[in-house]
Backbone as CSV, one residue per row, in Angstrom:
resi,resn,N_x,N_y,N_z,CA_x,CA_y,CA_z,C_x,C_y,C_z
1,UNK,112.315,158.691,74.412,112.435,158.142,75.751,113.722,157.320,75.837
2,UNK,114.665,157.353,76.766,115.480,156.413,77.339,115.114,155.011,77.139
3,UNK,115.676,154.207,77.151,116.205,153.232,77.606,116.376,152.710,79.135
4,UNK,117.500,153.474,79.290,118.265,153.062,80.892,117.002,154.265,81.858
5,UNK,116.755,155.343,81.506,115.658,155.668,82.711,114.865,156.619,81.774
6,UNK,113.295,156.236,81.680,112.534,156.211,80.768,111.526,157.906,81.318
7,UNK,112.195,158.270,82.675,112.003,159.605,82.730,112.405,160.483,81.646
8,UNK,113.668,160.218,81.607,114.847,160.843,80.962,114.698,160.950,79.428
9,UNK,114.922,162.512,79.009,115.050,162.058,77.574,116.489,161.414,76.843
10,UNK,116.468,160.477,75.618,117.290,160.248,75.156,118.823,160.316,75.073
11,UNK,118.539,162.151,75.081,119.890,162.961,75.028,120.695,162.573,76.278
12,UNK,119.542,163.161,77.095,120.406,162.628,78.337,121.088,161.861,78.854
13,UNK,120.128,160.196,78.473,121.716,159.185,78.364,122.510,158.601,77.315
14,UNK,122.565,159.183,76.084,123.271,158.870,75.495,123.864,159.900,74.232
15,UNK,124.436,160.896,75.123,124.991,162.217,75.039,125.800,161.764,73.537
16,UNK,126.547,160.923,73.165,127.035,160.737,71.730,125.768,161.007,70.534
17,UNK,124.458,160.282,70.606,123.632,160.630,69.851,123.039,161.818,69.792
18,UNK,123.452,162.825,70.655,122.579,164.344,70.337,123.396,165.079,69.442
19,UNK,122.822,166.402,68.582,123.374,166.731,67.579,123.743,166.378,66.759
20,UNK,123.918,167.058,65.469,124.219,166.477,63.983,125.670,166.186,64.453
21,UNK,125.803,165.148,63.103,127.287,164.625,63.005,128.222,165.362,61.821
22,UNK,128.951,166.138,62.330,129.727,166.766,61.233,130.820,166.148,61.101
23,UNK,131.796,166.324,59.565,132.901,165.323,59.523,134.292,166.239,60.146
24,UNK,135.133,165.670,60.145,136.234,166.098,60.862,136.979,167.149,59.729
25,UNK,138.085,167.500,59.852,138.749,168.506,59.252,140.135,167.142,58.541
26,UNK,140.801,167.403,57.676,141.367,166.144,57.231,143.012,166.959,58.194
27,UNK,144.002,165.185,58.516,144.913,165.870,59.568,144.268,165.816,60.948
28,UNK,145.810,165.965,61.711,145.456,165.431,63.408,144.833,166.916,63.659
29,UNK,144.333,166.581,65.365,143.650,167.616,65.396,145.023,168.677,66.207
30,UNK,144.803,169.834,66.571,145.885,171.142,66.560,145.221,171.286,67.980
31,UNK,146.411,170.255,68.936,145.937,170.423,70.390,147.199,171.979,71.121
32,UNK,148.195,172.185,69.764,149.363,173.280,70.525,150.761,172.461,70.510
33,UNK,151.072,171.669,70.790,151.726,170.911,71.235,152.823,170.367,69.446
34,UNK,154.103,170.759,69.611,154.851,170.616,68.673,155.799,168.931,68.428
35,UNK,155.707,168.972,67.046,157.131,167.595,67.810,157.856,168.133,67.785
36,UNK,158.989,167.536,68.876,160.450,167.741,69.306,161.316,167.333,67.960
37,UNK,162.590,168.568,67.871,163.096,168.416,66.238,164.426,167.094,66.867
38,UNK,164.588,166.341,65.565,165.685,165.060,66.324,167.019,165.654,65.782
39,UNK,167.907,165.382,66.553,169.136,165.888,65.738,170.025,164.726,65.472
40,UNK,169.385,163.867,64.698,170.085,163.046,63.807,170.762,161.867,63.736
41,UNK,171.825,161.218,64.370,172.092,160.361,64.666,171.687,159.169,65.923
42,UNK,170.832,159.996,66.667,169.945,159.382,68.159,169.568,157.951,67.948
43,UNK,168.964,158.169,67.033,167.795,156.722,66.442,168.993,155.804,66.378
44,UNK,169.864,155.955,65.783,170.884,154.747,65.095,171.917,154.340,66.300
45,UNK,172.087,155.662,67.131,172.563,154.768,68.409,171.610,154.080,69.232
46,UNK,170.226,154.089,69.271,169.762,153.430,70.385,169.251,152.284,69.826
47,UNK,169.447,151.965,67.957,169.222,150.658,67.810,170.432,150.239,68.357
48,UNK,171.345,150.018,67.875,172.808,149.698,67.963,173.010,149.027,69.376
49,UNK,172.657,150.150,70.433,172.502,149.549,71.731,171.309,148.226,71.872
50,UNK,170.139,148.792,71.495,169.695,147.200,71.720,169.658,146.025,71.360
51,UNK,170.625,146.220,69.622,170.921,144.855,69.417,172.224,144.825,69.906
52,UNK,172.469,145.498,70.863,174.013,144.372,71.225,173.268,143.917,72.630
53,UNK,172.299,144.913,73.327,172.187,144.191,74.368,171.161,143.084,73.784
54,UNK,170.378,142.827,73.294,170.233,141.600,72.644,171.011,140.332,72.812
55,UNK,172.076,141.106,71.710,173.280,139.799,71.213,174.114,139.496,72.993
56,UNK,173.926,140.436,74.079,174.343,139.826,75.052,173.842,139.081,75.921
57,UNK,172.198,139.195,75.736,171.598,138.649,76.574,171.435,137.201,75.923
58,UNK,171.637,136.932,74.602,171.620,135.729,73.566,172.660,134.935,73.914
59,UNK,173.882,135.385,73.745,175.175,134.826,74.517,175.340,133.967,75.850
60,UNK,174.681,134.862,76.725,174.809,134.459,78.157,173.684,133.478,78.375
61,UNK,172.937,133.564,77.299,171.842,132.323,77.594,172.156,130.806,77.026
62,UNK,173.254,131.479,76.091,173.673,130.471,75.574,175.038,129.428,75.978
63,UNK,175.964,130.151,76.958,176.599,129.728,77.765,175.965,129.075,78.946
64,UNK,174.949,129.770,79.670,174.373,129.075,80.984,173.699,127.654,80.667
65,UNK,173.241,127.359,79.207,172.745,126.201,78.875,173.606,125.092,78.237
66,UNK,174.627,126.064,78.089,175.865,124.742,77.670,176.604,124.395,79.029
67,UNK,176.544,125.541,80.382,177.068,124.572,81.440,175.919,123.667,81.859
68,UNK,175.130,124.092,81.992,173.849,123.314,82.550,173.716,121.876,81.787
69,UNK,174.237,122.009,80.630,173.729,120.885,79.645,174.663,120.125,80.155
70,UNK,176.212,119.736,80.212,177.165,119.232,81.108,176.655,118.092,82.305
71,UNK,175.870,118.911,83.426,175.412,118.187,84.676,175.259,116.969,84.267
């Protein structure tokens, strides 16, 4: 019997507990879907870019608080 509606059998509301539990296959599961191949240098430019935009956004914070500090 249910729980949540005691008409109902079990299965019915709580569809995870019906059927045996078998274990998985080891590895992701094989939805079709490939990874994209990298060609190599990508990664190292788009760190590059964000530590400079980093180091610029570090800069300019660091100027606006040395005029500010002035007042």
């Amino acid at each position: 019997m249910s729980s949540v509606a005691p008409d109902l059998p079990l299965a019915a509301t709580a569809p995870a507990l019906c059927g045996p539990l078998q274990m998985m296959p080891a590895g992701g599961a094989d939805t079709g879907v490939t990874a994209a191949a990298t060609n190599g240098g990508n990664e190292m430019g788009m760190i590059a870019l964000g530590g400079g935009l980093l180091a610029a956004a570090g800069s300019a914070y660091a100027v606006r608080r040395s005029m500010t500090a002035g007042r």
